[in-house]
C-alpha positions in Angstrom: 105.1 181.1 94.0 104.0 181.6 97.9 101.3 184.1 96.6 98.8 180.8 96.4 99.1 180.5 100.4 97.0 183.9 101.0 93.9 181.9 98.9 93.8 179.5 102.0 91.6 180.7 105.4 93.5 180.7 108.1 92.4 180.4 112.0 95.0 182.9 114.2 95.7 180.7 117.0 99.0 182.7 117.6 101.0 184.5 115.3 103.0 182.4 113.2 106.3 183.8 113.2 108.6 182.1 115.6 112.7 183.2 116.2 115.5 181.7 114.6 118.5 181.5 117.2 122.2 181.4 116.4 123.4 178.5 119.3 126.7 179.2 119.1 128.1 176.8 122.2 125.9 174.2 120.7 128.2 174.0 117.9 131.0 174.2 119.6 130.3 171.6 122.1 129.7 169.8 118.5 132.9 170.9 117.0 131.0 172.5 114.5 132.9 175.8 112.8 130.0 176.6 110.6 126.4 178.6 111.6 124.6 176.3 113.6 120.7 177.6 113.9 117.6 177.0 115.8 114.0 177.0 114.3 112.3 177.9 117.6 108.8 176.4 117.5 108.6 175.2 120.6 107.8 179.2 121.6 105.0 179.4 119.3 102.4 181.1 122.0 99.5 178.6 121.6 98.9 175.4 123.9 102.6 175.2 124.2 103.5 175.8 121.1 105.1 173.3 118.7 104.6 172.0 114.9 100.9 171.1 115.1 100.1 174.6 115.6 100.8 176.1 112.6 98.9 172.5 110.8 96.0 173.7 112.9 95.6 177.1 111.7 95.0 175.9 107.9 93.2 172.6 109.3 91.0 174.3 111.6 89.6 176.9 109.2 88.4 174.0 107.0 86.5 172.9 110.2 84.7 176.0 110.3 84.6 176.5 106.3 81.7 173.1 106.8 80.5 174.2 109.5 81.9 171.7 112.0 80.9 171.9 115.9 83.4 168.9 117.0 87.1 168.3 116.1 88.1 164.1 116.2 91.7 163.2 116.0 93.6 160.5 117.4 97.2 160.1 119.1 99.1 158.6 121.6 98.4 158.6 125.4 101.2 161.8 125.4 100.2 162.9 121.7 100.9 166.8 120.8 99.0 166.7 118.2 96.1 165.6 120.4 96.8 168.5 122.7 96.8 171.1 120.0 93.9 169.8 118.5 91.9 170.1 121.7 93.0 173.5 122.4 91.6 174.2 119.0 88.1 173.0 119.7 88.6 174.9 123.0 89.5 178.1 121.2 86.7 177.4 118.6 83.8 176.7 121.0 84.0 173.1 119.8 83.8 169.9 120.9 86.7 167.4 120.8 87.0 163.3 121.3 90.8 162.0 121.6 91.2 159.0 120.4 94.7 157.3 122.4 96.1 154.1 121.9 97.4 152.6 124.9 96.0 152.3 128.8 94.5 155.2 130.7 97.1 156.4 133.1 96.0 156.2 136.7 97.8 159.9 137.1 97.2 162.8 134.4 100.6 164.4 133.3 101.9 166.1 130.8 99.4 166.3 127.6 97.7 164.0 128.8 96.3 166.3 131.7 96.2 169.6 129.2 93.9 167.1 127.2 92.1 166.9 130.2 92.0 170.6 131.2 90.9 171.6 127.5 87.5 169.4 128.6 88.4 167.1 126.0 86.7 163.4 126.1 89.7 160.5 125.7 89.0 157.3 124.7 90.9 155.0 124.5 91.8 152.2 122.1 94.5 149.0 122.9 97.0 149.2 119.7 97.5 152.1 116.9 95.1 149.8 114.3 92.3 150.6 116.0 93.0 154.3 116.2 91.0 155.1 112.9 88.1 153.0 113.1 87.7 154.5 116.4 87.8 158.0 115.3 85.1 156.7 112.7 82.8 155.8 115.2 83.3 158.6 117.1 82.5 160.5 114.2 79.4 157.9 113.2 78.3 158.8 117.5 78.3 162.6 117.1 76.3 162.8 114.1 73.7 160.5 115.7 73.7 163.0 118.1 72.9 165.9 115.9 76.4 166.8 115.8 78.7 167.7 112.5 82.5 166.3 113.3 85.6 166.9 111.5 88.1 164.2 111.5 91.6 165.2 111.6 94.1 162.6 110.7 96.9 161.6 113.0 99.5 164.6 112.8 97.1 166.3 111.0 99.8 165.3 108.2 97.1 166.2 104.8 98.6 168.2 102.0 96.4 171.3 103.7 98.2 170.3 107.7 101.3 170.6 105.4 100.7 173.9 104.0 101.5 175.3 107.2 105.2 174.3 106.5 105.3 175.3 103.2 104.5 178.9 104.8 106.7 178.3 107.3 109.6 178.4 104.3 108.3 181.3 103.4 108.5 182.6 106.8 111.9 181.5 107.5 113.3 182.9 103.9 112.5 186.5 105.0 113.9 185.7 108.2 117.8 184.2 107.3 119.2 183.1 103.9 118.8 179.6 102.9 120.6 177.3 104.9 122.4 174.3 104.0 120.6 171.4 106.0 117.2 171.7 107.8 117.4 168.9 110.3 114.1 168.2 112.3 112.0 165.6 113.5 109.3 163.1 111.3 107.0 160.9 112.2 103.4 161.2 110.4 104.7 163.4 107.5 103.1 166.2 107.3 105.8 168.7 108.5 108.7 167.1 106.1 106.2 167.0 103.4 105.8 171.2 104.1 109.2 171.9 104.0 110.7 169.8 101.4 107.3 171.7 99.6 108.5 175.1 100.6 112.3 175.0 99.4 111.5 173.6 96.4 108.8 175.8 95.4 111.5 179.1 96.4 114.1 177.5 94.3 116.7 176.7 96.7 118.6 173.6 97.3 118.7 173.4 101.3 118.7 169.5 102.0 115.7 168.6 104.0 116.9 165.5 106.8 114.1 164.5 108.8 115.2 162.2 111.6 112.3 159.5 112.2 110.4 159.2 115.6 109.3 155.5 114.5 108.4 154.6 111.2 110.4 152.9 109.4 112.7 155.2 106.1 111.2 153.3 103.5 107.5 153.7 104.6 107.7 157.3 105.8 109.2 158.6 102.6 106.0 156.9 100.9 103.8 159.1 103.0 105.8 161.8 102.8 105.7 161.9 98.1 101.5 161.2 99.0 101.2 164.5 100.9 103.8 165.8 98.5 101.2 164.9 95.4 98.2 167.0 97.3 99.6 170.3 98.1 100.5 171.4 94.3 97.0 170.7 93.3 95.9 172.4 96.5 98.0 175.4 96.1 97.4 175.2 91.8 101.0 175.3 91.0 101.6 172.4 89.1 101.1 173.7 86.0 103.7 176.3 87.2 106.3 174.0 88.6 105.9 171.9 85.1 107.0 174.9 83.6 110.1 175.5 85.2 113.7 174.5 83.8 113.9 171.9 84.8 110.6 170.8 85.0 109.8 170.0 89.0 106.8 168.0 90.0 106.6 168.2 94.5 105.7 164.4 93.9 109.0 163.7 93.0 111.1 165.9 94.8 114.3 165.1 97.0 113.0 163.1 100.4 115.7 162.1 103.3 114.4 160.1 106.1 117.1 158.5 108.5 115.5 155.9 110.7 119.1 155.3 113.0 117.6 157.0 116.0 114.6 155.7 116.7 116.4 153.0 119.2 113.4 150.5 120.8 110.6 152.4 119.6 108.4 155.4 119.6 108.7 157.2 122.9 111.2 155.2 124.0 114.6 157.0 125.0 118.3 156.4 124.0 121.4 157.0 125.1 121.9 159.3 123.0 118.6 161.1 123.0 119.4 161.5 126.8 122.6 163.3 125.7 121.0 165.6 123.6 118.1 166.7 126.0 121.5 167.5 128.1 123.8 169.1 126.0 121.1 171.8 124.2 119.9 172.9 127.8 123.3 172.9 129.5 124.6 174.6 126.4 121.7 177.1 125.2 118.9 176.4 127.6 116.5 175.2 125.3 114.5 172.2 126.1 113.6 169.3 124.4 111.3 166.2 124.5 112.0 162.3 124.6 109.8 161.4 121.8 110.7 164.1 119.2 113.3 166.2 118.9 115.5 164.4 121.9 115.9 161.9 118.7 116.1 164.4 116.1 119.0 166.6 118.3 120.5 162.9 118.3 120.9 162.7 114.7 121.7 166.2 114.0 125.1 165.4 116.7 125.9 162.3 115.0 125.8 163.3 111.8 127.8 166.3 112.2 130.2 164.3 114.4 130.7 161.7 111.3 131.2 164.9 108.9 128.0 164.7 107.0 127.8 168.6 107.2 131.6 169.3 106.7 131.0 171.9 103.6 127.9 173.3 105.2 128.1 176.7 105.9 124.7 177.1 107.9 122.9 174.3 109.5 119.2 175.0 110.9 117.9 172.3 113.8 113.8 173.3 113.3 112.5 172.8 117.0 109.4 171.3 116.3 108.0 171.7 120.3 106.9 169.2 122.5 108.3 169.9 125.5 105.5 169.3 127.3 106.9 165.5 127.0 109.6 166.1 129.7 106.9 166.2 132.5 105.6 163.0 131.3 
């Protein structure tokens, strides 16, 4: 059923495959007597790595498939997604215009000065409801100019963004047997959408948990079932999903979203995200970030802690980057 990926270009950023970790004083710190695994993403040898790259690689090639000299997507003031994006245009020889919602900092850190080192141009727009008509008149400015854009959405989270984690299934099947639980982070989609696409097109039942950044459950797992609907025609396997006994259509497949963690907002620490960021770097010296998978490590602990994962034999935390966040 993966066969359909190889149809789609790809643009090698970096190579794709990224190590899975056994972290074993993780789970014991957790009390965990199961497998408790690590998706490493964050070492994917691009930009700094992280989820957005492997979205990229399918997203960019469309780019260049019309012909596109300028890349437009839109983000936070911190955004990875912004980040990769410009390193893509970079890499590409294109241009790229950032569209941020919130205040130009008086001091460039973090992504926000990679942005500025990958000659991006930022603007920058007061509230998240402006972001897309923003990127439209970004868009509407460069072909005025003689320019041909290509607007990503935020995340990049399209059925073809989330094609890079249905490959990444595919990836991480040759790699391990399927584990119980995938915990990682959501927050536009896209990756969720990818991996709840990938187990269920290779058959197996791991459950999915994607621990929200900000959005609320209930609106998240709507966006999640639209990308859903776009990558079977996209990857022409409906026809061969229908077919199966049962009958599976990705539209309708099994979606877990647990908002508890999000805490004040997006971006916004907890407690407990605090103690996460602690306990995996003390423990196993991996790093991770405030926004993202601070939040998602958060859930992953509590979860296990309230015996949510009691008959799971193998539990796999996907480290979806963004470390650059800590320098913030």
């Amino acid at each position: 059923m993966f066969e359909s990926l190889a149809t789609l270009p790809t643009v090698p950023l970096a190579p794709s495959v990224t190590p899975v970790e056994d972290v074993p004083r993780l789970a014991s710190a957790l009390g965990f007597s199961g497998r408790l695994l690590v998706k490493r993403d964050d070492t994917i040898g691009f930009a700094f790595g992280g989820n957005k790259v492997r979205k990229l690689r399918y997203v960019a090639a469309e780019a260049q498939r019309q012909n596109a000299d300028a890349l437009i997507t839109s983000g936070g003031v911190q955004s990875n997604h912004a980040r990769v994006t410009a390193a893509a245009a970079a890499k590409l020889g294109m241009r790229c215009i950032l569209i941020a919602n919130g205040s130009a900092p008086s001091r460039l850190t973090a992504n926000a000065l990679l942005d500025r080192l990958l000659g991006a141009e930022v603007r920058y727009v007061p509230t998240r409801e402006d972001r897309a008509p923003a990127m439209e008149q970004a868009a509407a400015d460069l072909r005025r100019a003689g320019h041909r854009p290509f607007v990503i959405p935020i995340g990049a989270s399209t059925p073809l963004g989330a094609v890079g984690y249905v490959d990444a299934v595919r990836e991480l099947l040759q790699q391990i047997a399927p584990p119980d639980v995938i915990v990682h982070s959501t927050s536009s989609g896209g990756t969720q959408a990818g991996l709840v696409a990938g187990c269920a097109l290779a058959g197996v039942q791991t459950r999915v948990i994607g621990i929200s950044a900000d959005e609320p459950a209930a609106a998240l797992e709507r966006q999640i079932r639209e990308i859903l609907g776009g990558i079977g025609p996209l990857l022409g396997i409906d026809r061969a999903l229908a077919a199966r006994e049962p009958p599976l259509q990705l539209s309708s497949a099994r979606v877990h979203v647990d908002d508890r963690f999000v805490g004040e907002g997006y971006g916004l620490p907890t407690p407990e995200s605090r103690e996460a960021i602690a306990l995996a770097a003390s423990t196993e010296a991996i790093f991770l970030d405030p926004t993202y998978t601070a939040k998602a490590m958060a859930g992953l602990i509590a979860l296990m802690k309230a015996g949510e994962f009691a008959s799971a034999r193998t539990v796999l935390f996907w480290h979806t980057g963004g470390q650059v966040g800590l320098f913030a």
